[in-house]
C-alpha positions in Angstrom: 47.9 180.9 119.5 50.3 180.7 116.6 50.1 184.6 116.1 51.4 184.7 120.0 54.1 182.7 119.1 55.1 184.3 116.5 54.9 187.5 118.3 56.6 186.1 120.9 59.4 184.8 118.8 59.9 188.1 117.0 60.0 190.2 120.4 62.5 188.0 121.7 64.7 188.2 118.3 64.7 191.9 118.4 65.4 191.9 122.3 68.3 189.6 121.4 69.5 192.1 118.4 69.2 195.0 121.4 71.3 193.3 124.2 73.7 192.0 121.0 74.2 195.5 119.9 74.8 196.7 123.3 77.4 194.8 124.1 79.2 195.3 120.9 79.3 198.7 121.3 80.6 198.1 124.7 83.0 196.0 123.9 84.3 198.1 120.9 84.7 200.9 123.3 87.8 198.9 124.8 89.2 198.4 121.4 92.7 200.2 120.6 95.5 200.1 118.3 98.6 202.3 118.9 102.1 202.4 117.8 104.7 204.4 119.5 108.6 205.1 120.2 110.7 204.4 123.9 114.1 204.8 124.5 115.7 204.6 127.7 118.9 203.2 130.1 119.7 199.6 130.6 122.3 197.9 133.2 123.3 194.7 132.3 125.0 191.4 133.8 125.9 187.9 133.1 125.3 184.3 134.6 128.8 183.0 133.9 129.8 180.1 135.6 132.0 179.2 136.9 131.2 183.0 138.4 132.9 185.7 137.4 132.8 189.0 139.5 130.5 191.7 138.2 128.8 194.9 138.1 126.1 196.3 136.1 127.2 197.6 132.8 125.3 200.7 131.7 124.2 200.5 128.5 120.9 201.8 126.2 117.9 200.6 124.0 115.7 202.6 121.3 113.2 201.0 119.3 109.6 200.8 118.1 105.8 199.2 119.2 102.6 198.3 118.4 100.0 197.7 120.9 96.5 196.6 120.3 93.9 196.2 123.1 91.6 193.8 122.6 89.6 194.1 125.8 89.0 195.8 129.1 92.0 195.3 131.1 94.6 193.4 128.5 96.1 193.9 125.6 99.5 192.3 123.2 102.7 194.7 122.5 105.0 193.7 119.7 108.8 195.4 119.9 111.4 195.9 118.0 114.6 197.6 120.0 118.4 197.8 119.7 119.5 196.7 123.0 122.8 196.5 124.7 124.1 193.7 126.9 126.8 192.6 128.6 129.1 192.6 131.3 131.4 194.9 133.9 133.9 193.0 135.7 134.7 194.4 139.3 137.9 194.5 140.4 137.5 196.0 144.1 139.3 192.8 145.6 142.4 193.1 143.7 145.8 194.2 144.4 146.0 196.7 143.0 142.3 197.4 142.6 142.8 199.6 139.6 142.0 197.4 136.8 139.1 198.1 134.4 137.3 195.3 131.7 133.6 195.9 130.2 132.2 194.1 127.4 129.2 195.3 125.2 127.4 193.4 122.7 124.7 194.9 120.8 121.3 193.1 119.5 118.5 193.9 118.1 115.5 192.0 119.5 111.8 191.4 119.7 109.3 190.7 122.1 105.6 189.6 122.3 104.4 190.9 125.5 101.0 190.2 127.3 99.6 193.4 128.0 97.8 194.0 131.8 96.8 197.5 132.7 94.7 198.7 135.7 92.8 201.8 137.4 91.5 204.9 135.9 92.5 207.3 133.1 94.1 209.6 133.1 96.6 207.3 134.6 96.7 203.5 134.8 99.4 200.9 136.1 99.9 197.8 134.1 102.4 194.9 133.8 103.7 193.4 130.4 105.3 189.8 130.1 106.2 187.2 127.6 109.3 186.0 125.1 112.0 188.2 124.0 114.4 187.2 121.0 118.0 188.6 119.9 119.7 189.2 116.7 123.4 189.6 117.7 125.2 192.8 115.9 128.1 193.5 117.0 130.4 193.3 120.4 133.6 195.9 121.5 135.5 195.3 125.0 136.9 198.3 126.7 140.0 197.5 129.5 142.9 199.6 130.9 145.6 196.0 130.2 146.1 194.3 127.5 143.6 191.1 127.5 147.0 188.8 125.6 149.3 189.8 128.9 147.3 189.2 131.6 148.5 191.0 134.9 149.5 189.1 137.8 145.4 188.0 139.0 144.9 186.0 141.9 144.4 182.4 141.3 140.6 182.7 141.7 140.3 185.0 139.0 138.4 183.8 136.0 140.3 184.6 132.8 138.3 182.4 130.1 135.9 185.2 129.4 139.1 187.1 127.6 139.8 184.9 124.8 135.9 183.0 124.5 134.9 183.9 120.9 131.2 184.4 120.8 129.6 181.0 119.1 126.1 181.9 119.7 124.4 185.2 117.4 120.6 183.9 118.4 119.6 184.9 122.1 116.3 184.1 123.5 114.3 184.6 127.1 111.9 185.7 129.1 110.8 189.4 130.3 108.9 190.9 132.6 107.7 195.1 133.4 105.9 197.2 135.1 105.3 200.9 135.0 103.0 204.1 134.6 101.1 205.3 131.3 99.5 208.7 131.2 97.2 208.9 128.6 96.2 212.2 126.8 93.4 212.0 124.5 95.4 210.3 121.1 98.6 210.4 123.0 100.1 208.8 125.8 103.8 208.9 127.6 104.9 205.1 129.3 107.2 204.8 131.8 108.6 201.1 132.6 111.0 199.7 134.3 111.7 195.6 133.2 113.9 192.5 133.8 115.1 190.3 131.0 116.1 186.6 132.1 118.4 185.3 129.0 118.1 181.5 128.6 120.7 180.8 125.8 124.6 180.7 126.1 126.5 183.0 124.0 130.2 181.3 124.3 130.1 177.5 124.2 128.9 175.6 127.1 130.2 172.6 128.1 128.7 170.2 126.0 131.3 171.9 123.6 134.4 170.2 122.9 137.3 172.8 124.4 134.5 174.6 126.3 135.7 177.1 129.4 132.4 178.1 130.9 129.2 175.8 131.4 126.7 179.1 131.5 126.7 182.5 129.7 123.8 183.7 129.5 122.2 187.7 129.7 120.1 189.0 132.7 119.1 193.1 132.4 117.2 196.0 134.0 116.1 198.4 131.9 114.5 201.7 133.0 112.6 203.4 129.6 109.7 206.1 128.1 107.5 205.7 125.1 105.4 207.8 123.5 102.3 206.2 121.9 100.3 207.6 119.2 96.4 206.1 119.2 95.6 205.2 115.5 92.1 203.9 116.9 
């Protein structure tokens, strides 16, 4: 009886090292690291308020990645990009209508995205989200007056963003995408398109002392490729 048992007992450890071993395998075969390039377009905005009236500025991003897939159907991306934000003021309801202000300020941020990816190679959907934060670099303005002698604006027109120096270099928020990968053996080529929802002010808000707007943060689309090299 103890030689059944014992049998027993070694049958089901070695039954237990099978399935164990199986699923390992099975689960290593969804493992993946990857690093890779993008570059692409980006059309930014800001929430000012009080509101001032807008239009996307064009702008661009480059940068670097690392993606590492952990399991069937998710993964983690870590970015590092020079971004461009800012703001286009729109002028179509002025008298005369001629007048032209943008405003770029460049960053250099990171992201840690949640990676989500779908359907069959060689082509798959997915969605990434999670934080993004911002260095600020540098800012240059662009306008056909000078911002010191201010034409003759109606009396709606919101002037404070002229003379606001920018208090805040830190910019932090949440982002969103979705897009395409075609995968090629130890290559693939991304296509994405993604919102960015800024949460932090970059002139003082209105807790400040001699504060003109109350909001100032960045909102952006962004429309890129990557190329992604499979290290594993």
């Amino acid at each position: 009886m103890k030689r059944l048992s014992s049998i027993g007992i070694l049958l089901f450890l070695l039954l237990s090292l099978c399935v164990q071993s199986h699923a390992q395998r099975r689960y290593n075969n969804y493992r993946s690291l990857s690093v890779g390039i993008k570059g692409g377009a980006t059309f930014s905005k800001v929430n000012f308020r009080p509101s001032v009236r807008e239009s996307f500025l064009p702008g661009m991003t480059a940068g670097v990645s690392v993606r590492y897939i952990e399991e069937k159907f998710f993964g983690i991306i870590g970015e590092v990009n020079f971004c461009q934000f800012g703001w286009k003021e729109n002028f179509s309801k002025q008298v005369p209508n001629t007048y032209e202000y943008s405003h770029t300020m460049n960053y250099i941020t990171a992201a840690m995205l949640s990676h989500i990816f779908f359907g069959n190679e060689p082509i798959r959907g997915f969605i990434n989200m999670g934080p993004q934060i911002g260095i600020y670099v540098s800012n240059k303005y662009s306008s056909n007056f000078d911002i010191h002698e201010l034409p003759n604006f109606s009396e709606s027109w919101e002037t404070g963003q002229y003379y606001e120096p920018i208090q805040t270099k830190f910019d932090y928020g949440i982002t969103a995408g979705i897009g395409l990968e075609l995968k090629l053996k130890k290559h693939s080529i991304i296509l994405e398109g993604r919102y960015y929802y800024g949460l932090n002010d970059f002139f003082e808000n209105s807790k400040g002392k001699d504060a003109y707007f109350s909001a100032s943060a960045h909102q952006q689309i962004s429309a890129a490729i990557s190329y992604m090299f499979h290290i594993k």
